[in-house]
Each structure stands twice: as structure tokens, then as C-alpha cells.
C-alpha positions as CSV (number, residue, x, y, z in Angstrom):
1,X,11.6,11.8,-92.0
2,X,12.3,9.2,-94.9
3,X,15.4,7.3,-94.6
4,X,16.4,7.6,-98.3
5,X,16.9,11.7,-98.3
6,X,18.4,11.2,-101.6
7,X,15.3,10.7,-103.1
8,X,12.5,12.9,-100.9
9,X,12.9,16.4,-101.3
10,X,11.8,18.0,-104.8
11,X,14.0,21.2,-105.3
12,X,13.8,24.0,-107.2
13,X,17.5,25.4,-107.7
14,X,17.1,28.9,-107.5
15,X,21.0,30.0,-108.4
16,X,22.7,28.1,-111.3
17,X,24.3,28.5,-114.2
18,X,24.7,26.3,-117.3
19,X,27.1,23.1,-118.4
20,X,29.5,22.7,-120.6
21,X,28.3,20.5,-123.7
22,X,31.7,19.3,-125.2
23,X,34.1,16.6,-124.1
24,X,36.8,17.5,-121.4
25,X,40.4,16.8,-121.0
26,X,41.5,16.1,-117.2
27,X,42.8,20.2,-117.1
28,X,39.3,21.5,-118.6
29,X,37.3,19.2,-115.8
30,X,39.9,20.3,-113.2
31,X,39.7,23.9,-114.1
32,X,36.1,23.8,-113.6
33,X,36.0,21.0,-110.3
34,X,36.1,24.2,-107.8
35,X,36.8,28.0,-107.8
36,X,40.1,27.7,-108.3
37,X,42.0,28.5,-112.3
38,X,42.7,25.0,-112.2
39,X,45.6,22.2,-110.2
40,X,48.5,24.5,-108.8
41,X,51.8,23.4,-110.0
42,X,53.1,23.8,-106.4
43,X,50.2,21.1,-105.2
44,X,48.4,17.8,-106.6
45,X,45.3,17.1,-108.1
46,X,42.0,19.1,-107.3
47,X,40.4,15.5,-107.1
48,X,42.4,15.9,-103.6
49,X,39.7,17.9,-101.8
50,X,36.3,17.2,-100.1
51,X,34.9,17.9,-103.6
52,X,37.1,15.3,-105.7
53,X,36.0,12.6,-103.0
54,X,32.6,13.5,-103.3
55,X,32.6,13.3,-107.2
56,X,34.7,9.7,-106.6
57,X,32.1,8.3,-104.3
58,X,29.0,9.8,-105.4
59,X,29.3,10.4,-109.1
60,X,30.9,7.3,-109.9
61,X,27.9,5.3,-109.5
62,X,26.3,7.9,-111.8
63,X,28.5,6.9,-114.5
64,X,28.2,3.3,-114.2
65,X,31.7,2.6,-112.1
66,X,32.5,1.8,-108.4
67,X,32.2,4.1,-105.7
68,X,35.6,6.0,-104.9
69,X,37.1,4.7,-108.5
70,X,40.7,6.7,-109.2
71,X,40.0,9.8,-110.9
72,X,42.2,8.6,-114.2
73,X,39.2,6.0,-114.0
74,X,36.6,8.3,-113.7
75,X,37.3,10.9,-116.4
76,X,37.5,7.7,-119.0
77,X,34.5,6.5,-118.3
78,X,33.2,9.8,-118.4
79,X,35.0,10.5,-121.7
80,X,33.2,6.8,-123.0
81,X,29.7,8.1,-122.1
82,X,30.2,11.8,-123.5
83,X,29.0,14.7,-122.9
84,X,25.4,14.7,-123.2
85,X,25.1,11.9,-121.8
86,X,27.1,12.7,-118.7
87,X,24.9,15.9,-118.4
88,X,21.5,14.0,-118.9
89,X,22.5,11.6,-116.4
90,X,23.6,14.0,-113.6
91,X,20.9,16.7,-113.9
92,X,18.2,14.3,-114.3
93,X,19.4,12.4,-111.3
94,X,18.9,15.9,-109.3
95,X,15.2,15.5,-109.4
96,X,15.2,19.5,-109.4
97,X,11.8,20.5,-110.8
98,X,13.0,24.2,-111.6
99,X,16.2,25.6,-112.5
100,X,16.5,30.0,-112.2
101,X,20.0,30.4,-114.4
102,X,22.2,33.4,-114.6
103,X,23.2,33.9,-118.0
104,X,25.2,36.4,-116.9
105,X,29.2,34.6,-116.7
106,X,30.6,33.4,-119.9
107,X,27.2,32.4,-121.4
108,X,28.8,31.1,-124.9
109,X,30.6,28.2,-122.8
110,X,27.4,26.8,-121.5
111,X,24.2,25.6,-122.6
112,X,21.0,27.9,-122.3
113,X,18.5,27.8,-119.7
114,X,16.0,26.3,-122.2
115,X,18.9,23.7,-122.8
116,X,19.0,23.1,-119.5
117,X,15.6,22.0,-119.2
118,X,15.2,19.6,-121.7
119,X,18.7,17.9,-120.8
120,X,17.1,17.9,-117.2
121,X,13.3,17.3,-118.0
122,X,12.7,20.3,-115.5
123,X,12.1,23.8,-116.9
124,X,14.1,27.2,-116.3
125,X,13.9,30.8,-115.9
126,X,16.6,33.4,-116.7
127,X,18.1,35.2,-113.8
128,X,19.6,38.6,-115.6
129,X,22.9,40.3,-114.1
130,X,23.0,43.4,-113.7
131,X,26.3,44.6,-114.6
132,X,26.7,42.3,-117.7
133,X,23.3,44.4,-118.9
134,X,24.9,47.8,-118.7
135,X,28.2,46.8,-119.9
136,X,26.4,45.2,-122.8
137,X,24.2,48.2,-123.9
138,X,28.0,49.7,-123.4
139,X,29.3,47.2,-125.7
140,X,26.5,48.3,-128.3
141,X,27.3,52.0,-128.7
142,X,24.5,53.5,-125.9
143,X,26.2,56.4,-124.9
144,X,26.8,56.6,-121.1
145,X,24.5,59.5,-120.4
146,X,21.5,56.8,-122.1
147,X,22.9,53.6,-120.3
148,X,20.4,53.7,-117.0
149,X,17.4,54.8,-119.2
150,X,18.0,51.5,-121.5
151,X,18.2,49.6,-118.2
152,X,15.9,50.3,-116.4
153,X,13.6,49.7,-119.7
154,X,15.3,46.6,-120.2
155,X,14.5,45.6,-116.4
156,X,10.9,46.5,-117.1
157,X,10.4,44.6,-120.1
158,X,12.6,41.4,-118.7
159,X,11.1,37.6,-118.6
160,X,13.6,37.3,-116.1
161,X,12.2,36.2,-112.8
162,X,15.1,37.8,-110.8
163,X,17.9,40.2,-111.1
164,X,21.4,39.6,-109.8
165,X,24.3,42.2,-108.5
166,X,27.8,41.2,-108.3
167,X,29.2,44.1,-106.5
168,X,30.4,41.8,-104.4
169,X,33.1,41.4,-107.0
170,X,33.5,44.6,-108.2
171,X,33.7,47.0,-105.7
172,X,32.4,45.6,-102.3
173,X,29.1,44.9,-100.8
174,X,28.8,48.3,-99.0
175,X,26.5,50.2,-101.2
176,X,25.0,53.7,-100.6
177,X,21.9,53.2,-98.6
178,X,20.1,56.3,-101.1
179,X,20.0,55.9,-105.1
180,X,23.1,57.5,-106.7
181,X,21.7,60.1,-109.3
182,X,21.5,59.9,-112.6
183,X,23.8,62.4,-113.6
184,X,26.7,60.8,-111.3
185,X,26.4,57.6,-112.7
186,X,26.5,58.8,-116.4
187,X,29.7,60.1,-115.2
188,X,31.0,57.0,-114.2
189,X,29.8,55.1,-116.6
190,X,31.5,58.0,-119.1
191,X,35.1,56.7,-117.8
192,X,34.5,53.1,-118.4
193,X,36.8,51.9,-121.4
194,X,36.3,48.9,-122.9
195,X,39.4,45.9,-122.7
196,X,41.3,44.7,-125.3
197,X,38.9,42.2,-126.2
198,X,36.6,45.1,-126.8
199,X,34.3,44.4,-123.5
200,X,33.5,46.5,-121.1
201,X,33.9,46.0,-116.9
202,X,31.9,48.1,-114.6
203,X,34.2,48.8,-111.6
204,X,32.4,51.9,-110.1
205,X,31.0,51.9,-106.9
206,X,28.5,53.9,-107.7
207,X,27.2,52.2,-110.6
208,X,26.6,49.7,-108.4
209,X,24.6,51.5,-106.0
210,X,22.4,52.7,-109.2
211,X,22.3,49.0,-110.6
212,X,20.4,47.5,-107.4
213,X,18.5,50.2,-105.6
214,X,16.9,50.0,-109.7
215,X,16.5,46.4,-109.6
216,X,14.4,47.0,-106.4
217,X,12.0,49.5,-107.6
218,X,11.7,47.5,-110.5
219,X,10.1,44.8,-108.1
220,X,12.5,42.0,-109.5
221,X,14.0,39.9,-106.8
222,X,17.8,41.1,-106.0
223,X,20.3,38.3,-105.5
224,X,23.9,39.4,-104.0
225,X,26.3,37.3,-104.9
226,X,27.9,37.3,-101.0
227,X,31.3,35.5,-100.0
228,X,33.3,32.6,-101.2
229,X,34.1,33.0,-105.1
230,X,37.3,32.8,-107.4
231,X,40.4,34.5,-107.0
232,X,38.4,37.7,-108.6
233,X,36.6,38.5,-105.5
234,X,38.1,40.3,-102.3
235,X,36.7,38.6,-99.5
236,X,36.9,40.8,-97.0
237,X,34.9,43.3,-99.0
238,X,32.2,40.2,-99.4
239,X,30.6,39.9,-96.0
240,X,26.9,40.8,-96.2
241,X,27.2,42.8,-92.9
242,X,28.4,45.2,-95.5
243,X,24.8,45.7,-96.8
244,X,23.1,46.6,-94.0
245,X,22.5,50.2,-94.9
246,X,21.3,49.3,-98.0
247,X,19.2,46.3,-96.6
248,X,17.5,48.9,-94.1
249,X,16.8,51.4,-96.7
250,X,15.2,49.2,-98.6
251,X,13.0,46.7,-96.6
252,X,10.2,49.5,-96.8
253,X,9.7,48.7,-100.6
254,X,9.6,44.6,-99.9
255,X,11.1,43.3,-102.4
256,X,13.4,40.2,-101.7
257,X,16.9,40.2,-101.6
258,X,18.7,37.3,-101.6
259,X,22.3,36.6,-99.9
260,X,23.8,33.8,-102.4
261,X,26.6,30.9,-101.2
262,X,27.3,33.6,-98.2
263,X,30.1,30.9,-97.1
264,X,32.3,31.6,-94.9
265,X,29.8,34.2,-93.4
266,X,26.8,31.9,-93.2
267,X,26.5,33.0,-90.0
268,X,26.0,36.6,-90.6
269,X,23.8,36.2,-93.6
270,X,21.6,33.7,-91.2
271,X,21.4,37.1,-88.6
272,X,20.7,39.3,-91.7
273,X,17.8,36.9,-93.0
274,X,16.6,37.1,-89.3
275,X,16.5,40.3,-89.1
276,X,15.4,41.9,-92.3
277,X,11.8,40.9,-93.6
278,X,13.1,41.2,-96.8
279,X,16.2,39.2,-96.3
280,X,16.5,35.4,-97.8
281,X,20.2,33.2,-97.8
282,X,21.2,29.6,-99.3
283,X,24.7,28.2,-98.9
284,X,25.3,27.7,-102.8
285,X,28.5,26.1,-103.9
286,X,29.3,26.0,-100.4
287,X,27.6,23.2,-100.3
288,X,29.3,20.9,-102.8
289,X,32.6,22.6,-102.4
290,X,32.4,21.0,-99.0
291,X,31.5,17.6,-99.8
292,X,30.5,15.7,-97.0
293,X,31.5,18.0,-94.6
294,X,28.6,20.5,-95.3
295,X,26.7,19.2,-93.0
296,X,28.7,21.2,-90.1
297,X,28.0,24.3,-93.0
298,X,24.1,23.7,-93.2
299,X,23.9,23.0,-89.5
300,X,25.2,26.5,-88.7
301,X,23.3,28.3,-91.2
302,X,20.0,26.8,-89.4
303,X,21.1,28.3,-86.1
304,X,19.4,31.6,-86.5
305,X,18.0,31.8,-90.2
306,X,13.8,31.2,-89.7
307,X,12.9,28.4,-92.0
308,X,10.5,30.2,-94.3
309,X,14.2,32.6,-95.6
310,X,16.6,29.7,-96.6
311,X,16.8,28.4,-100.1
312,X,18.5,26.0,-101.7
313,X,20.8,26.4,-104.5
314,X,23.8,24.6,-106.5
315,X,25.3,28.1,-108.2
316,X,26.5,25.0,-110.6
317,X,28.8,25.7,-113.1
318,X,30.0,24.0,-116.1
319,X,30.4,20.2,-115.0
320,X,26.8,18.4,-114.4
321,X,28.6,16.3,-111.5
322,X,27.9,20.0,-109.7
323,X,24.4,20.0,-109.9
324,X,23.8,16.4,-108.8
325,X,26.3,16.6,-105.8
326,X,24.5,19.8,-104.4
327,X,21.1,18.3,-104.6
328,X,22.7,15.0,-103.0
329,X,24.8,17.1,-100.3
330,X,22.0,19.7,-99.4
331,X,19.5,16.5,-99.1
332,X,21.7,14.4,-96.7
333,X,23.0,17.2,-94.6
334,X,19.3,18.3,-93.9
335,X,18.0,15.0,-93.9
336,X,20.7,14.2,-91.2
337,X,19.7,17.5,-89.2
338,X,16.3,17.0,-89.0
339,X,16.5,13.6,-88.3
340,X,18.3,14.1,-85.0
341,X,15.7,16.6,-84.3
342,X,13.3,14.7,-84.6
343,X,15.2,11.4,-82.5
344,X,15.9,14.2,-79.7
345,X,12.0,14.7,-79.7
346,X,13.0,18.4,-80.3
347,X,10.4,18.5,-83.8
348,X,7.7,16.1,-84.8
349,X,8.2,14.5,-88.0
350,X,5.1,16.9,-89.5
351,X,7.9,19.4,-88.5
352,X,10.9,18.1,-90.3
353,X,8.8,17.3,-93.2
354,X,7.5,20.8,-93.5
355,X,10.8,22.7,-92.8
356,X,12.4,20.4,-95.5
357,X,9.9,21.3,-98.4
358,X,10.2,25.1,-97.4
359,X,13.8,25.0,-97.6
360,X,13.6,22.9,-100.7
361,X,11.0,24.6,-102.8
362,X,8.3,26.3,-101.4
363,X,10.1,29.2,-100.2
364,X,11.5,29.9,-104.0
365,X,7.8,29.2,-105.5
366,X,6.9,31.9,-103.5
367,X,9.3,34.4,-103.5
368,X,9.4,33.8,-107.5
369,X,6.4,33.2,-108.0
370,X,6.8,30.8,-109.8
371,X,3.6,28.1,-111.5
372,X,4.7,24.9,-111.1
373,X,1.4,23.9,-112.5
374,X,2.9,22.1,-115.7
375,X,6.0,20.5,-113.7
């Protein structure tokens, strides 16, 4: 292996979302520096994490300042720079040749995948969610009994290289391992009100069940959103052990699933890649959440996981700094990995060169089928 892992692995990020484009104050970048609301008023700063120190020591080079500047440093020269330059800086810095985005969470707030790519000079596909497509043909006056017809046309007719579930969030990862009927998730969809703001929220396990077993006949790639997330998500009800039915009722069909950010049950998503043909995992925002510590993260997921079913991802949201610290992160940590491998004479370097480009883009390529031919 290289000794500049900062600079040898092409990626493709295959879980992202998109950046904020406007100037933030210290509570907008706070709000969006990890999965929490924002600083609690019973603690300090969020720059007080793994994560802040990362953004101080790596990022601040980025921007033109010392390593480890203060963070009221930071944000003004980040302020100076603005925005788009900020973003072009970070996400070009990532040397990611292919971004797959959900569109999926808040899309107004962040630029597009085609926005993405030109601010990066990579390109982008759309990864579509499932539940924000029902509760959007909800939103437009289909009438419940027609909402799976209009999705599964929708999925059929979808650029979208990939579909993604976040039952995780809603009602728990165990799904039904047979397809909920039609009639019973008309039902369900019939008592869904919208909100005050006039949006709808699909809480319904059963919906659910409908949304991904028809995401797999549709042949689309299913990503799980698995584990660590905001204060939203249950945790408990998060661990992909909780898909198992559903993983052995559908490896028949082969089509990939895909266990997203899976932290802190790496471990089991590493046994459920093993074990299931079907079966893929990355570590997500684990990753920069971690900082420097995610080595010890990536290490662990490597135990059992076969090289040829890990990906990597950022699942970036909002700042830029994101994106360039889980490129960075994922890059060391493996680098470091391999290396000892390789210094214990435990793989060749031909080994630790091949496992890093499958981990890093091949793996995606294939399982999206994706042309890089004009990257």
C-alpha cells in the first residue's frame, strides 16, 4: 500500500445526501455538525466531540487556516470564503468520482444531485425513498386504495439507480417476511392523516412491508437505513438482526440489499453480509461521527464481512466538511488496516490494493451498475 491513503483510493459514495448552499451562523453549522438538534443547553459546544476535532484538524487546512484552529476561528474563515466556495473546496477535495443521493430528507434545504456534481466535478444518481414517494402521491390527492398502483409505476419508470426504506425509523426493521396484500395496505394507508403542515407520515408497519418487498421485485437495489440516526429513530428497533426474515425470504429473487451506517451493530450487519448472498453493509456517518477513532469501527466491521459486500459511504448531510472527512476517515482507517496486514505478512500488497478498490468502488459499480465510462 501507498503511504499517502489520502490520496489513493477513488470512491464512489454510494449513500449521501445534499449541502446546504447558504451561509451559516455557529447554531445552523452546529445543528448540522452531528445527529444531534443542535449544542444542549446542559453541555458545551458540539465542536467538543471526535467530530469537532476532526473538522479543527482536518478541515482547517481546507480552508486555508492552521490545523486544530478554535472553532470561533474556523467558522470565520469559513464565513470569509462562503458558501460555494466552502462546498467546492470540500467535495472536490473528496476525489469521489460518483455520488448516489437520497433526495428523500428535506430536499428544498440542499442542493440537487445534478448540483452536486458540478460543485464536485463527479456526477450523481438519485436514490428514491420509499416512504417520501407514497406520502407524496398522498400529498397529491391519490386516493389510498390507488397509492401502491402509482408506486409501483413510479418505481418502474424511476432513473433512480436504488430505492431506500426507512422503516428503520418508522416502525422497526422487523418486516413481514411475505408481501402484505394490497387490500391491507389500502387500509392503512386509508388512516394516514396528513400534519398540520399539510404532509403526510407513513407510520404503518405494514406499509412498510408493502414498500420493500415492491422495491425488490422491482429489481432496484434496497438500502435499509440500519442503526445510529437522530433522536427520531428507536434504536433498539434498528438492529438489522431484525431483518432476517425478510432477508431470507428474499435472497431467492437476488436483488441487493444494503444495510446503511449499521453503527453500533456493525458487527451484526458484518454476519448478515456474510451470510446472505444478497446482503451488502458500509459504516456511513459512522465513520465521520467517529473521527479518528473509526478506525477501531472499520476494523470491526472487517472481522466477518467478505470484501466483495462492504461499501463505502459518507450518508453526508448539509455541511461539505461531511463529505470530505468521510472520504479522509474511511481512507486512513483502511489504509492503516491494510497496512499492518500487509507488515504482519498476513496479505501481499496485490491483496491490500485489491480489497481497497473493492471496498472503495468496485463493489458499488457493480451492484449499481453503474458506467463510469465518462468519469
Amino acid at each position: 500500500m501507498s503511504d499517502t491513503p489520502l490520496e489513493q483510493l477513488g470512491l464512489i459514495d454510494h449513500h449521501c445526501h445534499g449541502v446546504v448552499t447558504h451561509d451559516l451562523s455557529r447554531q445552523e453549522f452546529e445543528s448540522l455538525l452531528n445527529e444531534a438538534s443542535g449544542p444542549s443547553p446542559l453541555g458545551t459546544s458540539l465542536f467538543d466531540s471526535m467530530l469537532g476535532l476532526a473538522v479543527r484538524r482536518w478541515c482547517a487546512p481546507v480552508l486555508g487556516i492552521e490545523p486544530l484552529a478554535g472553532a470561533d476561528e474556523y467558522l470565520a474563515q469559513r464565513s470569509a470564503l462562503g458558501a460555494d466556495e466552502v462546498n467546492r473546496r470540500f467535495l472536490r477535495a473528496t476525489s469521489t468520482d460518483w455520488f448516489l443521493v437520497d433526495t428523500g430528507y428535506a430536499p428544498d434545504a440542499v442542493t440537487t444531485p445534478d448540483d452536486l456534481a458540478v460543485l464536485s466535478g463527479g456526477q450523481a444518481h438519485e436514490i428514491v425513498r420509499l416512504e417520501s414517494l407514497a406520502e407524496r402521491l398522498l400529498a397529491g390527492g391519490t386516493a389510498a386504495p390507488n397509492v401502491p398502483e402509482g408506486v409501483s409505476e413510479a418505481l418502474a419508470q424511476t432513473p433512480a439507480v436504488a430505492a431506500k426504506s426507512i422503516a428503520a425509523y418508522r416502525t422497526g426493521l422487523e418486516l413481514t417476511p411475505t408481501k402484505p396484500s394490497i387490500d391491507d395496505v389500502g387500509g392503512a394507508l386509508g388512516s394516514c392523516r396528513p400534519g398540520t403542515d399539510g404532509r403526510y407520515r407513513i407510520v404503518d408497519p405494514t406499509v412498510s412491508g408493502w414498500l420493500a418487498w415492491t422495491a425488490i421485485e422491482s429489481g432496484l437495489p434496497l438500502q435499509f437505513h440500519v442503526g445510529y440516526g437522530d433522536s427520531d429513530v428507536d434504536l433498539r428497533l434498528g438492529d438489522p438482526l431484525l431483518l432476517t426474515g425478510f432477508l431470507r425470504a428474499t435472497q431467492e429473487r437476488e436483488v441487493p440489499v444494503l444495510l446503511l451506517h449499521n453503527y453500533p451493530f456493525h458487527r451484526q450487519a458484518s454476519y448478515l453480509s456474510q451470510v446472505f448472498d444478497h446482503v451488502f453493509m458500509d459504516l456511513g456517518l459512522a465513520t465521520h461521527n467517529t473521527g479518528t477513532l473509526s478506525e477501531a469501527v472499520i476494523r470491526e466491521a472487517l472481522e466477518l464481512v467478505p470484501f466483495a459486500k462492504m461499501l463505502y459511504s459518507s450518508d453526508a448531510y448539509g455541511l461539505a466538511e461531511l463529505y470530505f472527512l468521510g472520504a479522509l476517515l474511511f481512507r486512513r482507517g483502511l489504509a492503516k488496516i491494510l497496512d499492518a496486514l500487509v507488515a504482519a505478512g498476513e496479505a501481499s500488497a496485490a491483496d491490500a490494493d485489491h480489497i481497497s478498490t473493492l471496498i472503495g468502488s468496485q463493489n458499488a459499480r457493480r451492484i449499481y451498475r453503474l458506467d463510469l465510462s465518462s468519469t
